[in-house]
C-alpha atoms as an extended CHARMM CRD file, in Angstrom:
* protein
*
       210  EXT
         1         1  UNK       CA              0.0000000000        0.0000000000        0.0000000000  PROA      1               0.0000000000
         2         2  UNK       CA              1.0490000000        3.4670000000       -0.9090000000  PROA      2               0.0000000000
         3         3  UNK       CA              2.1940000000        5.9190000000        1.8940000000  PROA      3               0.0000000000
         4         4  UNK       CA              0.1130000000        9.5830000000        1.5070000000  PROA      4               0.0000000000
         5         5  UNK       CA              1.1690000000       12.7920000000        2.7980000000  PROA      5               0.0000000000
         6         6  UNK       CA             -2.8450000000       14.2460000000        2.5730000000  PROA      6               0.0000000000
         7         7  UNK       CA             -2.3360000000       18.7260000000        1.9760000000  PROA      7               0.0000000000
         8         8  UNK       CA             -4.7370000000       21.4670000000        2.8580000000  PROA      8               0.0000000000
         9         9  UNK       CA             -4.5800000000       23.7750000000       -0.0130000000  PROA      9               0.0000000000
        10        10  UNK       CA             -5.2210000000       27.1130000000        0.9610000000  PROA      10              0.0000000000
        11        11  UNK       CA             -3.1750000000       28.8780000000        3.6900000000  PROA      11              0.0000000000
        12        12  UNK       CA             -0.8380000000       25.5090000000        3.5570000000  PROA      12              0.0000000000
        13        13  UNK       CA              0.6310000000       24.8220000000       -0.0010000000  PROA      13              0.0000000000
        14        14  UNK       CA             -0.6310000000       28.5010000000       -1.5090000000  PROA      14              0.0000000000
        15        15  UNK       CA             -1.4830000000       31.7480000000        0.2910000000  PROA      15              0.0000000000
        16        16  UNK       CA             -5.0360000000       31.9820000000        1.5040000000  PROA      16              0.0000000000
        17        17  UNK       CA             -7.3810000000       33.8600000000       -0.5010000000  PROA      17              0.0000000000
        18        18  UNK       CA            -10.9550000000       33.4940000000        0.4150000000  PROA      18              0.0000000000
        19        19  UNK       CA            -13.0540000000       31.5930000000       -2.0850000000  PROA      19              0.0000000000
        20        20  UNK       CA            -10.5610000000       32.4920000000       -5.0850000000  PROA      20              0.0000000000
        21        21  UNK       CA            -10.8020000000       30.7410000000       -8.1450000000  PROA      21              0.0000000000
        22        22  UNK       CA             -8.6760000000       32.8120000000      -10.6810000000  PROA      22              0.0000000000
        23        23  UNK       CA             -5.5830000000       31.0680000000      -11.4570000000  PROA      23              0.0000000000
        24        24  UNK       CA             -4.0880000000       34.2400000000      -11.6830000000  PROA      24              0.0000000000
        25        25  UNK       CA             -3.9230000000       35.0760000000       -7.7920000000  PROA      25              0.0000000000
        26        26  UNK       CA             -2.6370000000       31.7690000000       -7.0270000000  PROA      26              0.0000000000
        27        27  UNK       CA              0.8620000000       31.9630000000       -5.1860000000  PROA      27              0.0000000000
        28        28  UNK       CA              2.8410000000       29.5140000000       -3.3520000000  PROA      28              0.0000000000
        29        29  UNK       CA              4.0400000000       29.2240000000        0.2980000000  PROA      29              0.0000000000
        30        30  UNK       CA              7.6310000000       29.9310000000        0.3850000000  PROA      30              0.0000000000
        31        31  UNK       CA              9.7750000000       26.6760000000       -0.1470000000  PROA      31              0.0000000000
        32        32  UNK       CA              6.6000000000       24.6750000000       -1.3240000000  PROA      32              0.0000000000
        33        33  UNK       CA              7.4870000000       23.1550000000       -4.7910000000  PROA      33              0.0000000000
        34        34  UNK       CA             10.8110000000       21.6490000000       -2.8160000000  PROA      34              0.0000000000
        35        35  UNK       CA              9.3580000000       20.6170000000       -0.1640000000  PROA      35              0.0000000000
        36        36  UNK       CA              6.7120000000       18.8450000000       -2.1730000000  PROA      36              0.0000000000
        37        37  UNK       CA              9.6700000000       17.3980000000       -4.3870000000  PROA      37              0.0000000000
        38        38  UNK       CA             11.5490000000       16.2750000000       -1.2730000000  PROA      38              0.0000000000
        39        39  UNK       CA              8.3860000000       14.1700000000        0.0750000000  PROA      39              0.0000000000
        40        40  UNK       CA              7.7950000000       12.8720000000       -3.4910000000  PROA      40              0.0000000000
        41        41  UNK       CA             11.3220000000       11.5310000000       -3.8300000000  PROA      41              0.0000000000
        42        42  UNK       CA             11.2250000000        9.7510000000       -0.3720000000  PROA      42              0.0000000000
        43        43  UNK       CA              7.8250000000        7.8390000000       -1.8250000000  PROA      43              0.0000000000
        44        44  UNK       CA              5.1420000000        9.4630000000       -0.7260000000  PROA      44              0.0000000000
        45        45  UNK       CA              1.9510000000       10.0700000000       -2.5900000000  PROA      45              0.0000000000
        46        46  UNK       CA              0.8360000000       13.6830000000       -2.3850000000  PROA      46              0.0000000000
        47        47  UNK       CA             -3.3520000000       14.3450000000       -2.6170000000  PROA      47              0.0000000000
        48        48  UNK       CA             -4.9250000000       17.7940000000       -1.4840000000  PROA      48              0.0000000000
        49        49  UNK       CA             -7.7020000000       17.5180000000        0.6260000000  PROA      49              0.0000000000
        50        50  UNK       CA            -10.1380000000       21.1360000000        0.2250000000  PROA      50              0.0000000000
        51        51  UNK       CA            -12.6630000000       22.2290000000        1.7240000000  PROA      51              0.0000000000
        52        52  UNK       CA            -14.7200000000       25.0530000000       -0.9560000000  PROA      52              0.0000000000
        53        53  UNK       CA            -17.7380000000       25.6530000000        0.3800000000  PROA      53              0.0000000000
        54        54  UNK       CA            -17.7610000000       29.0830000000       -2.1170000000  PROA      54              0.0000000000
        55        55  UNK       CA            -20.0340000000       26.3180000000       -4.5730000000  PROA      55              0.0000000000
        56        56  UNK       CA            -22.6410000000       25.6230000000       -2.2180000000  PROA      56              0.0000000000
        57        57  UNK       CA            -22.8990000000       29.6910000000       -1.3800000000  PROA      57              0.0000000000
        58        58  UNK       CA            -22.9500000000       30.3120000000       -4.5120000000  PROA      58              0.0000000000
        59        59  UNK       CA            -19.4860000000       32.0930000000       -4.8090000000  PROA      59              0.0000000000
        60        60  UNK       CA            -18.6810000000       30.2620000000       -8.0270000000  PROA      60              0.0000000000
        61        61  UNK       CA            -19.4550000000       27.6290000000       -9.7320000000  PROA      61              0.0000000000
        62        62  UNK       CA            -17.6750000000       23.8860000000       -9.4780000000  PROA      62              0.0000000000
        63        63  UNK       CA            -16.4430000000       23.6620000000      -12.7370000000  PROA      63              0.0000000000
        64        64  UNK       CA            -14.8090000000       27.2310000000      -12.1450000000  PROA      64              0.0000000000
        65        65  UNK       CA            -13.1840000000       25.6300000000       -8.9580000000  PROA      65              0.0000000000
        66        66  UNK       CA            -12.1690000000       22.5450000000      -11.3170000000  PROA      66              0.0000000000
        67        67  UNK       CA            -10.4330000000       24.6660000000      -13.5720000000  PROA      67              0.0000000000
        68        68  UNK       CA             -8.1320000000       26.6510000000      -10.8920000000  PROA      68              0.0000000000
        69        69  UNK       CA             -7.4860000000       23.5160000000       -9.3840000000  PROA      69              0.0000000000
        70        70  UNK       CA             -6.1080000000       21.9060000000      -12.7960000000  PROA      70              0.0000000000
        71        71  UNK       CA             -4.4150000000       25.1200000000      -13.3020000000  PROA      71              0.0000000000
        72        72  UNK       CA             -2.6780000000       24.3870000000       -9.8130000000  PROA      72              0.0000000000
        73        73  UNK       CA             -1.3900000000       20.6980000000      -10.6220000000  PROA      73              0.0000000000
        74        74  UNK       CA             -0.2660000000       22.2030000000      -13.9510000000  PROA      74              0.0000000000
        75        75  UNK       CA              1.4770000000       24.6090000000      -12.1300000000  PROA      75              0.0000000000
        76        76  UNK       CA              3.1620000000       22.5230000000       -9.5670000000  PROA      76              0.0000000000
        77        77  UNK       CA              4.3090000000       19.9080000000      -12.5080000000  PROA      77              0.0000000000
        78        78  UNK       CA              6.4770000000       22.5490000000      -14.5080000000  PROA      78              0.0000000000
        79        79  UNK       CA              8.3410000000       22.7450000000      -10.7140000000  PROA      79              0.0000000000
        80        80  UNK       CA              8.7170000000       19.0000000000      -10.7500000000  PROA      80              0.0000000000
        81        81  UNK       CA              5.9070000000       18.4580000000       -8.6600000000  PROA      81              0.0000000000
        82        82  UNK       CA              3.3650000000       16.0220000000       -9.5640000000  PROA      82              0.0000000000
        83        83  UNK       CA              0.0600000000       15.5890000000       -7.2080000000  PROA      83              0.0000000000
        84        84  UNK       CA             -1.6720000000       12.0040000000       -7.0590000000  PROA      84              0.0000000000
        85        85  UNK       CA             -5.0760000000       13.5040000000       -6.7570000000  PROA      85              0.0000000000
        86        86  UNK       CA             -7.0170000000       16.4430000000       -5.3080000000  PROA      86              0.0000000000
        87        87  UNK       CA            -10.2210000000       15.7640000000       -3.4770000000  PROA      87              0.0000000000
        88        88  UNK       CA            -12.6880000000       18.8700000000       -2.4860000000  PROA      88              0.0000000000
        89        89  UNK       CA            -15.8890000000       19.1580000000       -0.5600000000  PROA      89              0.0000000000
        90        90  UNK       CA            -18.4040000000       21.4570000000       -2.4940000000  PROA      90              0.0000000000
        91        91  UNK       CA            -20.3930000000       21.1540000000        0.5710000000  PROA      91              0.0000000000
        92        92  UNK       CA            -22.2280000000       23.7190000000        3.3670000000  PROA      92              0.0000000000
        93        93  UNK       CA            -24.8630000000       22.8840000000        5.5770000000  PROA      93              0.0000000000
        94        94  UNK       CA            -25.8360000000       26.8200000000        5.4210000000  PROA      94              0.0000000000
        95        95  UNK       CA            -25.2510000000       26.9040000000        1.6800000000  PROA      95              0.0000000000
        96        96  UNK       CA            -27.5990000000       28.2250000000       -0.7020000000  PROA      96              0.0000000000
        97        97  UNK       CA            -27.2140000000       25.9370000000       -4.1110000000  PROA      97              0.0000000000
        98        98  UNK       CA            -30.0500000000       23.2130000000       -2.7060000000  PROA      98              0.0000000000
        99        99  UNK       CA            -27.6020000000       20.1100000000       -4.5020000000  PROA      99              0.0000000000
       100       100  UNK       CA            -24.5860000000       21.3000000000       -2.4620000000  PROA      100             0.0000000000
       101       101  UNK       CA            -26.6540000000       22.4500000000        0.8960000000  PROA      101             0.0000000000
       102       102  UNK       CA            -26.4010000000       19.1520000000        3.1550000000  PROA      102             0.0000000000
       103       103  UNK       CA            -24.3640000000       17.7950000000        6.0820000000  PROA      103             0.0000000000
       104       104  UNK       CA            -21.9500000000       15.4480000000        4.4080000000  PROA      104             0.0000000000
       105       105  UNK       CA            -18.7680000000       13.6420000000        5.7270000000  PROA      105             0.0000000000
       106       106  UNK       CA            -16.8670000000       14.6480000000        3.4460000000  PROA      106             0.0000000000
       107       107  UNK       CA            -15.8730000000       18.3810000000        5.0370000000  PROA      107             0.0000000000
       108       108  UNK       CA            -13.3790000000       18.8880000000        7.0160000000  PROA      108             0.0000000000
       109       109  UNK       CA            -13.1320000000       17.9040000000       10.3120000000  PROA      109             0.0000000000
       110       110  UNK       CA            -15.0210000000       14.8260000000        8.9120000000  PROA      110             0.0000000000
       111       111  UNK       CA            -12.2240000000       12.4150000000        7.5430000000  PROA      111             0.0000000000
       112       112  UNK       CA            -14.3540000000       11.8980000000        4.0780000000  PROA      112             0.0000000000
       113       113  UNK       CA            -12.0200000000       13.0020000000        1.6700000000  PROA      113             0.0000000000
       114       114  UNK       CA             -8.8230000000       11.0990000000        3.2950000000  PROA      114             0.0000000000
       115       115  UNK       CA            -10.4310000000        8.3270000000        3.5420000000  PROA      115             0.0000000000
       116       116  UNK       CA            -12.3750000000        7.9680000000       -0.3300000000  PROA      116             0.0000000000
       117       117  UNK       CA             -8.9270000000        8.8980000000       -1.2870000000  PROA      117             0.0000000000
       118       118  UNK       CA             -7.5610000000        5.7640000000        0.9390000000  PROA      118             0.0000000000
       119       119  UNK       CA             -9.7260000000        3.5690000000       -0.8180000000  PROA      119             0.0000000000
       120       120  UNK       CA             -9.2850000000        5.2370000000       -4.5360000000  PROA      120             0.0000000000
       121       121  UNK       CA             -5.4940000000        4.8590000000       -4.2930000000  PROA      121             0.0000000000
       122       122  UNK       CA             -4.3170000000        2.0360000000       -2.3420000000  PROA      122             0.0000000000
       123       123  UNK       CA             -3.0860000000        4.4630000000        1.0480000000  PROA      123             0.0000000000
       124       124  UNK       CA             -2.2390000000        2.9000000000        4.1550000000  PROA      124             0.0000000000
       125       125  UNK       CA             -3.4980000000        5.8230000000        6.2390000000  PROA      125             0.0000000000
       126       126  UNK       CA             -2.0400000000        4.7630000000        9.3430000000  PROA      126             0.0000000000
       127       127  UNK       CA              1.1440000000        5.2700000000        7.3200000000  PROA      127             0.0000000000
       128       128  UNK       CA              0.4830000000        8.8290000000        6.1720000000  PROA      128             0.0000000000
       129       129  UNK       CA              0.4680000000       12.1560000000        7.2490000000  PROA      129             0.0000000000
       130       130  UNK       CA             -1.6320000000       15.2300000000        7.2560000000  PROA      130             0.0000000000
       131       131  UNK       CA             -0.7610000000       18.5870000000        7.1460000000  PROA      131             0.0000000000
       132       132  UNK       CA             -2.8520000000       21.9570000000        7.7930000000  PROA      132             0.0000000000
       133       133  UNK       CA             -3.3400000000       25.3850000000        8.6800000000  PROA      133             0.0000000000
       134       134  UNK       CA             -6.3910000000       25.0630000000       11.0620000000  PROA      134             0.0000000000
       135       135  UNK       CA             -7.0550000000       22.5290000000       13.6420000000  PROA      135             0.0000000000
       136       136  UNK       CA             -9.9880000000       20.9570000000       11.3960000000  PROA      136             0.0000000000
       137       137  UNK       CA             -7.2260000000       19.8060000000        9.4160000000  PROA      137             0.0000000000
       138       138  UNK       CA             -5.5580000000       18.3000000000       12.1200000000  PROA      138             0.0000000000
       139       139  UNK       CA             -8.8630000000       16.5430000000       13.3400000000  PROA      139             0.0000000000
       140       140  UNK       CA             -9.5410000000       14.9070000000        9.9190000000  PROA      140             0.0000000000
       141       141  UNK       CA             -6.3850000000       13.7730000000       10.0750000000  PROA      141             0.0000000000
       142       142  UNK       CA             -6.3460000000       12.1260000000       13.2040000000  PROA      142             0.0000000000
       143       143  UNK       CA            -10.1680000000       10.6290000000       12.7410000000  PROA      143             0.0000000000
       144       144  UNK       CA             -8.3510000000        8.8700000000        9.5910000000  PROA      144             0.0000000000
       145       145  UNK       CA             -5.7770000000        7.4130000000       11.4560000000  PROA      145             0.0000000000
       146       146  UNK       CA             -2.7650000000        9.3580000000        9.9500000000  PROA      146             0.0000000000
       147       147  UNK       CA             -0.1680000000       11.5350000000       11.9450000000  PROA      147             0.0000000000
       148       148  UNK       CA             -0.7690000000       15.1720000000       11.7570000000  PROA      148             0.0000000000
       149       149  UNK       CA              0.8980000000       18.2600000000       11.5100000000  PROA      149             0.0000000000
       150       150  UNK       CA              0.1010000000       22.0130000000       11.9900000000  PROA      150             0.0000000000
       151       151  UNK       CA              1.4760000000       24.8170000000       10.4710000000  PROA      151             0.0000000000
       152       152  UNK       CA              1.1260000000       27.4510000000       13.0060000000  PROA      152             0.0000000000
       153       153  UNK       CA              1.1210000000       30.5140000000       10.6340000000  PROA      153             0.0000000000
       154       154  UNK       CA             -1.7260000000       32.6410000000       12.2180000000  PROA      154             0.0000000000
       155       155  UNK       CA             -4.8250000000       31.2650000000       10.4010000000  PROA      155             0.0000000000
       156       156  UNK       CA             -6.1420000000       28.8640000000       13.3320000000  PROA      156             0.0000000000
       157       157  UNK       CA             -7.9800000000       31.4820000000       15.2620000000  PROA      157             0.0000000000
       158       158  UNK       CA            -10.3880000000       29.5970000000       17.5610000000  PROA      158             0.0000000000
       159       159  UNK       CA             -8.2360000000       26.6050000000       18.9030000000  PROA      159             0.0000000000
       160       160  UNK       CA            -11.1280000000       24.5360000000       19.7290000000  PROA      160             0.0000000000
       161       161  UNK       CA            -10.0480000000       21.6490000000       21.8380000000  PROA      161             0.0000000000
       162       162  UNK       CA            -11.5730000000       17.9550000000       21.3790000000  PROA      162             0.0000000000
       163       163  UNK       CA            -10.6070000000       14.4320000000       21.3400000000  PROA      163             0.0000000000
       164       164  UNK       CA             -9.0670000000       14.9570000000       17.8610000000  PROA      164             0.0000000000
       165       165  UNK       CA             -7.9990000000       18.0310000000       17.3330000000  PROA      165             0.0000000000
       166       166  UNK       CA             -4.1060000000       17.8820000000       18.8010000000  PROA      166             0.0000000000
       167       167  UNK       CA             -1.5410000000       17.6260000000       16.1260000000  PROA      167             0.0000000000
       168       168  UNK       CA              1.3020000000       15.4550000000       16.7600000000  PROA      168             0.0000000000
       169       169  UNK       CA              3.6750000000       18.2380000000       15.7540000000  PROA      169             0.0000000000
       170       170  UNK       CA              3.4780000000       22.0960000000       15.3410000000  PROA      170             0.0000000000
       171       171  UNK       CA              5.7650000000       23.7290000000       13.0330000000  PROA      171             0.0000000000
       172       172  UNK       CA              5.9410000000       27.2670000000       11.5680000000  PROA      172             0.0000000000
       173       173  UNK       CA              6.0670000000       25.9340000000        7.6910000000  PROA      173             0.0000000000
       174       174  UNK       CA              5.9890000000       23.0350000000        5.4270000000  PROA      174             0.0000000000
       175       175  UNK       CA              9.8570000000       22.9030000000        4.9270000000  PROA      175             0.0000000000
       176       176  UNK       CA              9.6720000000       21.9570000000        8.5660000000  PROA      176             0.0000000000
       177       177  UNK       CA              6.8560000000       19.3350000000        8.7620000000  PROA      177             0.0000000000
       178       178  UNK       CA              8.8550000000       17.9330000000        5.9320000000  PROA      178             0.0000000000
       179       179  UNK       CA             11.8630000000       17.3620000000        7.6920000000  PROA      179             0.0000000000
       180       180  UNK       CA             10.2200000000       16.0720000000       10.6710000000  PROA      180             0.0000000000
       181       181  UNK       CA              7.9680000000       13.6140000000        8.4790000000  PROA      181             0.0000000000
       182       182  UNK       CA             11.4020000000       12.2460000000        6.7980000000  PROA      182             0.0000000000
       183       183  UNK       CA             13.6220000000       11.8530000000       10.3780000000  PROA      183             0.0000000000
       184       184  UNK       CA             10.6180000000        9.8250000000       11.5230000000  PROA      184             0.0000000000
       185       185  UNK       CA             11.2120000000        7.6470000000        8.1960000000  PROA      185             0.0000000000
       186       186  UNK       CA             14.7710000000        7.5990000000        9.4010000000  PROA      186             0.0000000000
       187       187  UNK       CA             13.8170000000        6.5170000000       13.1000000000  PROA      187             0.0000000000
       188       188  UNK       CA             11.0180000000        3.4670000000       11.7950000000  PROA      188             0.0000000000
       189       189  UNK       CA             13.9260000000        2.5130000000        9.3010000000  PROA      189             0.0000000000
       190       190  UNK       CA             16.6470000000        2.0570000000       11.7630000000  PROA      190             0.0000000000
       191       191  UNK       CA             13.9650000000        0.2260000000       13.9000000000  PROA      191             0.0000000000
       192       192  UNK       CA             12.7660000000       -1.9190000000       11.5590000000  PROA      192             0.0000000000
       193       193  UNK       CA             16.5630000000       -3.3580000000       10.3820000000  PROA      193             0.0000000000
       194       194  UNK       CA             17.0010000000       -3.7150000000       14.4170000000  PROA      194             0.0000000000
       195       195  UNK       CA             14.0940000000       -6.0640000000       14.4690000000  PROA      195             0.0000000000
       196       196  UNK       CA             15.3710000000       -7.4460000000       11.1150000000  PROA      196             0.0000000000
       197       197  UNK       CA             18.8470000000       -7.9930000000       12.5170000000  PROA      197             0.0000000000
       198       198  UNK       CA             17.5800000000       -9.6780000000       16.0640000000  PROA      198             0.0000000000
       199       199  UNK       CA             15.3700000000      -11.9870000000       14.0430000000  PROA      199             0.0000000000
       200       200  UNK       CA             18.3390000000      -13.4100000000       12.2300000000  PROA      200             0.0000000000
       201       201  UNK       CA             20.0890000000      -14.5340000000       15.2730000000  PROA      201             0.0000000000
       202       202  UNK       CA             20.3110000000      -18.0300000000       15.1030000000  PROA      202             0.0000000000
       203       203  UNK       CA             18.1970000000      -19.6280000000       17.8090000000  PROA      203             0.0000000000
       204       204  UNK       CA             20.4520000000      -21.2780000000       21.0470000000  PROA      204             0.0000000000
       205       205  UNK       CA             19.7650000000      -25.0830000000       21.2110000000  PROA      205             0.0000000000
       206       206  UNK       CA             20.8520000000      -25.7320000000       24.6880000000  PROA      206             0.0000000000
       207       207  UNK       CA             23.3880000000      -24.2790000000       26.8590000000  PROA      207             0.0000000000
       208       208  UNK       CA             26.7660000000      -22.7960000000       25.2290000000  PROA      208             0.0000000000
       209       209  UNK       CA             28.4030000000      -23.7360000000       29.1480000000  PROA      209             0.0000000000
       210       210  UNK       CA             27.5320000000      -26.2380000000       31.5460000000  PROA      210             0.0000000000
């Protein structure tokens, strides 16, 4: 099974502009295309997970929101970057489109999109990671059985505590959470040629002295 680093898109991988869709005003997160690279070379399969609830109030319309997001994975590829999928919620329970005004479980803090992505691509999720701006980032993370990781750049504003909504680490960028998610690669390698090495001891038949 593949191993998924799961991305919030705006305010984590591109600067957060409320309910844009013009290709034009997207920018990047400093370091972001190398970071990206960096997790994609150790193995991992990138997906951005998106919450655009600017459909269901009517903000714009979902093949507008298609279209910015294609123009982001184009974007990202001519840095060297290719994303395994992107996965968005159109949803809002207060929305006022009536096909996109419902309680789903597919917004985050509900784990929906990790976990149709799980399915769709073969992820281990208790092998991934997610990273976010917000704590309902961090949440969905954790309710899909990943690690998680928040960047602590000013846009959580509430910090809502619950059962979920701790991130294992809290980091100031994504050039950070990067290097922490590769040293713990390092640490579960080295542990996992210990336990390799032990089990090739041969077994003792009886006593070496008597």
């Amino acid at each position: 099974m593949l191993k998924a680093v799961f991305l919030d898109k705006d305010g984590t991988i591109v600067k957060d502009v409320p309910y844009n869709v013009n290709p034009d005003l997207i920018t990047f997160e400093p370091d972001v295309p190398e970071a990206l690279s960096r997790l994609q070379r150790s193995g991992y399969a990138l997906v951005v997970v998106t919450n655009q609830s600017g459909v269901a109030r009517g903000y714009f319309d979902e093949k507008d929101l298609i279209r910015m997001l294609d123009n982001l994975r184009d974007k990202l590829w001519k840095m060297g970057v290719g994303l395994n999928a992107i996965y968005f919620c159109p949803h809002h329970p207060c929305g006022i489109v009536d096909k996109y005004r419902k309680r789903c479980e597919c917004r985050k803090p509900d784990p929906g999109l990790l976990i149709r992505a799980a399915h769709d691509h073969g992820i281990d999720l208790s092998n991934s990671w997610m990273i976010g701006d917000i704590l309902n980032d961090v949440e969905a993370g954790n309710r899909a059985g990943c690690r998680s990781i928040l960047i602590d750049n000013g846009n959580e504003t509430e910090w809502l505590s619950g059962e979920f909504r701790a991130p294992d680490y809290k980091v100031n960028n994504l050039a950070r959470a990067v290097d922490i998610i590769l040293a713990a690669d390092k640490i579960n390698e080295h542990e996992h040629n210990a336990n390799n090495n032990n089990s090739a001891l041969p077994e003792q038949e009886g006593p070496r002295y008597r």
